[in-house]
Residue frames relative to the residue before (quaternion, step in Angstrom):
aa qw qx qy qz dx dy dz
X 1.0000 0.0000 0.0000 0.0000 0.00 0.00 0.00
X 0.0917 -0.7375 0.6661 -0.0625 3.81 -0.69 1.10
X 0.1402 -0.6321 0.7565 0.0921 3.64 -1.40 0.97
X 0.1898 0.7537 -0.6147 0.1347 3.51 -0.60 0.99
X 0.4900 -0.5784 0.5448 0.3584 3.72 -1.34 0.56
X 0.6721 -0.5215 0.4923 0.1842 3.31 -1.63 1.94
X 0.0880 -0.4691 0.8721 0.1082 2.90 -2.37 0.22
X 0.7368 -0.4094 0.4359 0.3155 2.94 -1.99 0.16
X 0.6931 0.3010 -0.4227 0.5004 3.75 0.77 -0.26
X 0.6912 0.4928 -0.3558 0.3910 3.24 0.43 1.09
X 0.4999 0.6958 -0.3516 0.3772 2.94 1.77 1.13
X 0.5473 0.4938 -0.4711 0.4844 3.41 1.39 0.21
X 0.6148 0.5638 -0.3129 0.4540 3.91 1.22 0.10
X 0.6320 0.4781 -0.2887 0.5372 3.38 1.47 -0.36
X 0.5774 0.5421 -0.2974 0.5332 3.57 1.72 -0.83
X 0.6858 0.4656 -0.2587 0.4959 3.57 0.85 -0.33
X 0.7485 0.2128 -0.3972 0.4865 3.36 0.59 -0.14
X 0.4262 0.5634 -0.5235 0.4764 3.68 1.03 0.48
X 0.8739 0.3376 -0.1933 0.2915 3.03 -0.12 -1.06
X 0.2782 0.5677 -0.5097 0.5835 3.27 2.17 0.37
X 0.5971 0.5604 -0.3426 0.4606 3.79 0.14 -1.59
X 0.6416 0.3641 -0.4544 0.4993 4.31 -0.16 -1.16
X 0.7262 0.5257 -0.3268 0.2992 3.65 0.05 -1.61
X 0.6314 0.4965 -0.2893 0.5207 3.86 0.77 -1.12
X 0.5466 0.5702 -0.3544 0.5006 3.74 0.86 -0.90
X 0.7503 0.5295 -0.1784 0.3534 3.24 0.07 -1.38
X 0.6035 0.4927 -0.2911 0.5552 3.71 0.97 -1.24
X 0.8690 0.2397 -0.2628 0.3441 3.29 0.30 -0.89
X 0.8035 -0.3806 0.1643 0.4273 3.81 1.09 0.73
X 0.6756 0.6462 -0.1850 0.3029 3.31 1.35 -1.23
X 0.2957 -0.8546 0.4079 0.1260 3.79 -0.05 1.17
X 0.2957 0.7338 -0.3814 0.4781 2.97 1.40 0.76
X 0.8126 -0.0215 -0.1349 0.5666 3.82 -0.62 1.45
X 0.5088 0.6972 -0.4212 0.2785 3.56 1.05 -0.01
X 0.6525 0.3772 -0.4302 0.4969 3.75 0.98 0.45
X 0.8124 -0.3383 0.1832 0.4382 3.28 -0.87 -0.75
X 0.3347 0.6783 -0.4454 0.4792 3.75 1.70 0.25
X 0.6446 -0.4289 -0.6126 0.1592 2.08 -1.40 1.77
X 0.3295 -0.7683 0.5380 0.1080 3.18 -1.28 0.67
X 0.6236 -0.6513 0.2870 0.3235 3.86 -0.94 0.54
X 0.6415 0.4586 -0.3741 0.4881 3.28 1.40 0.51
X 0.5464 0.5937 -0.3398 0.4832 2.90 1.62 0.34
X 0.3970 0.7246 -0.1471 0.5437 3.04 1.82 -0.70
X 0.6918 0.4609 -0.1818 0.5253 3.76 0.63 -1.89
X 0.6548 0.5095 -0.3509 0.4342 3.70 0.85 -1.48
X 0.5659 0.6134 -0.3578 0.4189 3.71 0.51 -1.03
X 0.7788 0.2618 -0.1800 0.5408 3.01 -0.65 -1.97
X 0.3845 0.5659 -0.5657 0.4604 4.64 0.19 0.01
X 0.8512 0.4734 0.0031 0.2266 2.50 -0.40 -1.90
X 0.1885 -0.8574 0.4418 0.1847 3.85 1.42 -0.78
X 0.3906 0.4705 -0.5842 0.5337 2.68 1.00 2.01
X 0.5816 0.5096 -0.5163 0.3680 3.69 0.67 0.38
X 0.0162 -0.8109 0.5804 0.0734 3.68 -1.41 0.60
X 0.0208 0.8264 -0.5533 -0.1025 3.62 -0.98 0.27
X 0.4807 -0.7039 0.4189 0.3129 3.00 -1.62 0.28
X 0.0051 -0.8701 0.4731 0.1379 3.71 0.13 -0.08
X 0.0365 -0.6960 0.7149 -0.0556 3.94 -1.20 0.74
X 0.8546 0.0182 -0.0850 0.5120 3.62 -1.01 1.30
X 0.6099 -0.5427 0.3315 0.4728 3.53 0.83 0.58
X 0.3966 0.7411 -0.3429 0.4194 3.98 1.31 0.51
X 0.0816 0.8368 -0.4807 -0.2489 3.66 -0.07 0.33
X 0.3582 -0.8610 0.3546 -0.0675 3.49 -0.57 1.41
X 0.7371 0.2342 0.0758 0.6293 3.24 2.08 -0.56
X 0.1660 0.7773 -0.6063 0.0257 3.65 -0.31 0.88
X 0.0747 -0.7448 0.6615 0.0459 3.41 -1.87 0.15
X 0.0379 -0.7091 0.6871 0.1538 3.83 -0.66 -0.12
X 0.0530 -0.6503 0.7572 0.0308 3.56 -1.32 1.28
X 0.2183 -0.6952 0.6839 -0.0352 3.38 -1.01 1.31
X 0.0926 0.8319 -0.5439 -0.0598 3.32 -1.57 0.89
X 0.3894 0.7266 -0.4348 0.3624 2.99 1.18 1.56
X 0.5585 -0.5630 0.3896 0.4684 3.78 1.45 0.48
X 0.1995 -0.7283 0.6418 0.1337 3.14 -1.58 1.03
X 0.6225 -0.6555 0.3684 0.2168 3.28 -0.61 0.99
X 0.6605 0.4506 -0.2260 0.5564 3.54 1.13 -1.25
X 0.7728 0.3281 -0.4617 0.2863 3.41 0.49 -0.15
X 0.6143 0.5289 -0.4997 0.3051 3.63 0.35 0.49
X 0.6250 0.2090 -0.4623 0.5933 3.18 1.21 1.66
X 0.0092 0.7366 -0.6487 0.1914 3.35 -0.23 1.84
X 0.4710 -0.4656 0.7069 0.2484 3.58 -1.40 0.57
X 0.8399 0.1663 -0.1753 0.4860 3.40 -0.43 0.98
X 0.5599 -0.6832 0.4074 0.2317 3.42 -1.32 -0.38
X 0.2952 -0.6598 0.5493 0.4193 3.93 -0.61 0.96
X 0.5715 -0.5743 0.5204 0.2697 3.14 -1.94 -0.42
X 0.6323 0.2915 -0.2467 0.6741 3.10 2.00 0.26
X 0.3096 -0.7822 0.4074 0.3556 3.44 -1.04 0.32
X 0.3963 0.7033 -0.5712 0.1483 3.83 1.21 0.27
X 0.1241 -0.7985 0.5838 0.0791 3.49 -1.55 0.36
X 0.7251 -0.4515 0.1249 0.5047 3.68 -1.16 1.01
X 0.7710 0.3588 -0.4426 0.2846 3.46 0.29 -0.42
X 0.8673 -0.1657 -0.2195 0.4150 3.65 1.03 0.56
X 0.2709 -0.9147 0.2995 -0.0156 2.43 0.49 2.32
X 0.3384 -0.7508 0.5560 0.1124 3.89 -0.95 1.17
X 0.6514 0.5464 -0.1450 0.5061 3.57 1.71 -0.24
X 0.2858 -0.6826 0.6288 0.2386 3.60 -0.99 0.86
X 0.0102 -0.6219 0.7340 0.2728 4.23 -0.79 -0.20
X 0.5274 -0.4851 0.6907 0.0969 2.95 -2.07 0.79
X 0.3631 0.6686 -0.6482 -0.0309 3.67 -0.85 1.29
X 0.7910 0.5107 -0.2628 0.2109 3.17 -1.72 -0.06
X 0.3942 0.8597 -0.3064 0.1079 2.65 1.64 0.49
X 0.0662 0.8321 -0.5106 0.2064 4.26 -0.34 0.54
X 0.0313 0.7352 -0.6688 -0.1057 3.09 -1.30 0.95
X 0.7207 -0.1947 0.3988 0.5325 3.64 -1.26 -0.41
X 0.4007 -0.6085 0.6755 0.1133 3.24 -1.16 0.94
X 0.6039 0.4554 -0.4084 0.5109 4.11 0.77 -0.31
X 0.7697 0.5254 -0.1644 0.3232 3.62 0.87 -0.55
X 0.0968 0.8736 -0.3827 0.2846 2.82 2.54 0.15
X 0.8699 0.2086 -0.2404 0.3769 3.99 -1.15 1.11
X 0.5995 0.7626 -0.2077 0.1264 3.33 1.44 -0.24
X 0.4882 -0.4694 0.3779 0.6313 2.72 2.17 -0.21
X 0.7569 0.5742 -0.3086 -0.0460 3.53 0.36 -1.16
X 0.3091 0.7555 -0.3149 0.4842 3.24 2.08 0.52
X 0.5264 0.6367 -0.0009 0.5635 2.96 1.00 -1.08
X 0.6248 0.4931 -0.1860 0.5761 4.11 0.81 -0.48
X 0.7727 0.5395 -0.1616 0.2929 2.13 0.59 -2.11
X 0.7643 0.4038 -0.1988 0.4619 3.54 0.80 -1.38
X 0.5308 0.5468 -0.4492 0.4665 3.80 1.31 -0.49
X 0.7104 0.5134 -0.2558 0.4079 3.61 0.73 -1.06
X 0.5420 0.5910 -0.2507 0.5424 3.23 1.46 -0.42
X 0.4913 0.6308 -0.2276 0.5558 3.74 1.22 -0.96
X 0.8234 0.3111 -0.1698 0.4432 3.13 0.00 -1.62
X 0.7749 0.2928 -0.3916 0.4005 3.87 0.36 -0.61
X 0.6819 0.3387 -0.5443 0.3522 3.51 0.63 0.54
X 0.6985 0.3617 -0.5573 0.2658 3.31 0.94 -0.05
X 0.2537 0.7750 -0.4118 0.4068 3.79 1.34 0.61
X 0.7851 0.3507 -0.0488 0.5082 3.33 1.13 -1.55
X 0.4934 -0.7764 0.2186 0.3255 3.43 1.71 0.03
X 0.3875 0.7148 -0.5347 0.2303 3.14 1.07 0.48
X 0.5405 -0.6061 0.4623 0.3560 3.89 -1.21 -0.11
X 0.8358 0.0456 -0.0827 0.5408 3.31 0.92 -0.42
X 0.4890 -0.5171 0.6567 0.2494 3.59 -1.62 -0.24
X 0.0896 0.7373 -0.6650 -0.0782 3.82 -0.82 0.36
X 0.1343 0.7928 -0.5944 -0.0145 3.74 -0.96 0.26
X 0.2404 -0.6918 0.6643 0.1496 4.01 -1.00 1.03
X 0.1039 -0.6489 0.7496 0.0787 3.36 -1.56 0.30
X 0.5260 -0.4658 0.5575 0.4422 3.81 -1.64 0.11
X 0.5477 -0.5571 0.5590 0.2778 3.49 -1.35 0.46
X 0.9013 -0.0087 -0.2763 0.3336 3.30 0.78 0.29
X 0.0833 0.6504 -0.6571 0.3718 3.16 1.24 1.90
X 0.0959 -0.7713 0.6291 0.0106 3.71 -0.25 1.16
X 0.6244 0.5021 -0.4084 0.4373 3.91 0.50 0.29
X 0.6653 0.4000 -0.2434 0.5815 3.44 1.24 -1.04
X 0.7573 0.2072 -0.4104 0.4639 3.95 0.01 -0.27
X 0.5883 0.2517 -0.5618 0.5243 3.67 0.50 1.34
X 0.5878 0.4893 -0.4644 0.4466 3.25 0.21 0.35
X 0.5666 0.5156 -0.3056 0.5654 3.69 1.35 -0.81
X 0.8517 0.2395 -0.3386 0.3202 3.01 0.44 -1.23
X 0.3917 0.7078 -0.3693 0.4574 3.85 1.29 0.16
X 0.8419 0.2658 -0.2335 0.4075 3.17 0.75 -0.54
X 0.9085 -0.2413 0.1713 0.2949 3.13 0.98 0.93
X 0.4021 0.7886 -0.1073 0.4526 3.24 2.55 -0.87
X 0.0581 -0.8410 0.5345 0.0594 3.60 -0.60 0.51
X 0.3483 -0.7764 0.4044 0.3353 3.37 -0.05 1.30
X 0.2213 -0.8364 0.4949 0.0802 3.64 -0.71 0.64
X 0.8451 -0.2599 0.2048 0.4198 3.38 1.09 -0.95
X 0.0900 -0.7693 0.3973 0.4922 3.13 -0.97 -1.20
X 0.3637 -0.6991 0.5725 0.2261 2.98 -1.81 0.55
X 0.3498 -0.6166 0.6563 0.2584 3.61 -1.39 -0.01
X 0.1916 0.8120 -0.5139 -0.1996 3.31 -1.34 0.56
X 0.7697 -0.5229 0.2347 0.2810 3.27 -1.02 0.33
X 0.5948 0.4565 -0.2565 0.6100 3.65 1.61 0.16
X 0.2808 0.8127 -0.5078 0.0525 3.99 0.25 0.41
X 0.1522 -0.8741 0.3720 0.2726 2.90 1.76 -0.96
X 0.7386 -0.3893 0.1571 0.5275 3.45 0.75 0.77
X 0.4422 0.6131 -0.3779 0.5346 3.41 1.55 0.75
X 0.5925 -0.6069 0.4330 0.3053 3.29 -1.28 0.12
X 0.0604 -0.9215 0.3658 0.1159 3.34 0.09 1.53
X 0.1781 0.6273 -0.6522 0.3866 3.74 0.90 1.22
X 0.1031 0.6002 -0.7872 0.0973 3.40 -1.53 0.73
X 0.5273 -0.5725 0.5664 0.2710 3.34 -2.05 1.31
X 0.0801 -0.8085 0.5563 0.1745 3.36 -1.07 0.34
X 0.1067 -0.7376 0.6568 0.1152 3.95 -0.83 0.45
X 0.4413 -0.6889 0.5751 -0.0013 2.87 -1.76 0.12
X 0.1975 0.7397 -0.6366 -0.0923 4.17 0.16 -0.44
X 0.3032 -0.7948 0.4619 0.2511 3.27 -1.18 0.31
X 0.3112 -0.8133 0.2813 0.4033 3.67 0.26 0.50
């Protein structure tokens, strides 16, 4: 198993394990990814940009993430309080999106990686902190956030809900 930063021939494997990720959402109620978010030009921007990552086993990707380190606009209006005070317009913080593995791969830890590996390349890339949001009622991911280390900070609102509820918990780890 290897966590390594994507290329483009690795975008029908990141589209699969998203769009595993929308489907699992969905069964279980959660209106989260249920429109056209994320979308494969979002995808393209990422894995461009060298903020896409994946996990891969047997030549299979099985795990994806995108660590961005260009500030997120929505968070510098949070219902509550970060644990740092940088904001989007010169951001000291990397945020963690998109995270998602295979749903067949369910128990492996691989959430878990994900967010340590996430840890490590920003604090690799120097940033001061880690931000990540979750729906309020993805109940696997905000124990898993908060398991790994995550400090519940607040909420934010963003601007893509698509006729969902666009409140999301946010957290914070510092590095």
């Amino acid at each position: 198993m290897q966590f390594r930063l994507a290329t483009r021939d690795d975008l029908e494997g990141i589209w699969n394990v998203l769009m595993d990720g929308k489907a699992v959402l969905g069964k279980l109620g959660i209106d989260q990814w249920q429109g056209s978010y994320p979308s494969r030009d979002v995808v393209l921007s990422d894995i461009d940009a060298g903020y896409s990552y994946v996990v891969e086993e047997d030549g299979v990707i099985i795990a994806t993430e995108a660590i961005t380190f260009n500030g997120e606009k929505v968070y510098d209006c949070i219902d509550g309080v970060w644990l740092t005070d940088s904001t989007s317009a010169a951001p000291r913080y990397a945020v963690l999106h998109r995270v998602a593995s295979l749903s067949t791969q369910s128990g492996r830890g691989l959430g878990r990686m994900l967010l340590a590996s996430g840890l490590q390349v920003a604090r690799e890339r120097g940033s001061e902190s880690v931000r990540i949001e979750t729906h309020p009622a993805n109940g696997p991911m905000l124990k898993l956030i908060e398991r790994s280390g995550f400090t519940r900070c607040g909420i934010i609102t963003i601007d893509h809900a698509e006729g969902g509820i666009p409140e999301r918990v946010a957290f914070e780890a510092v590095l």
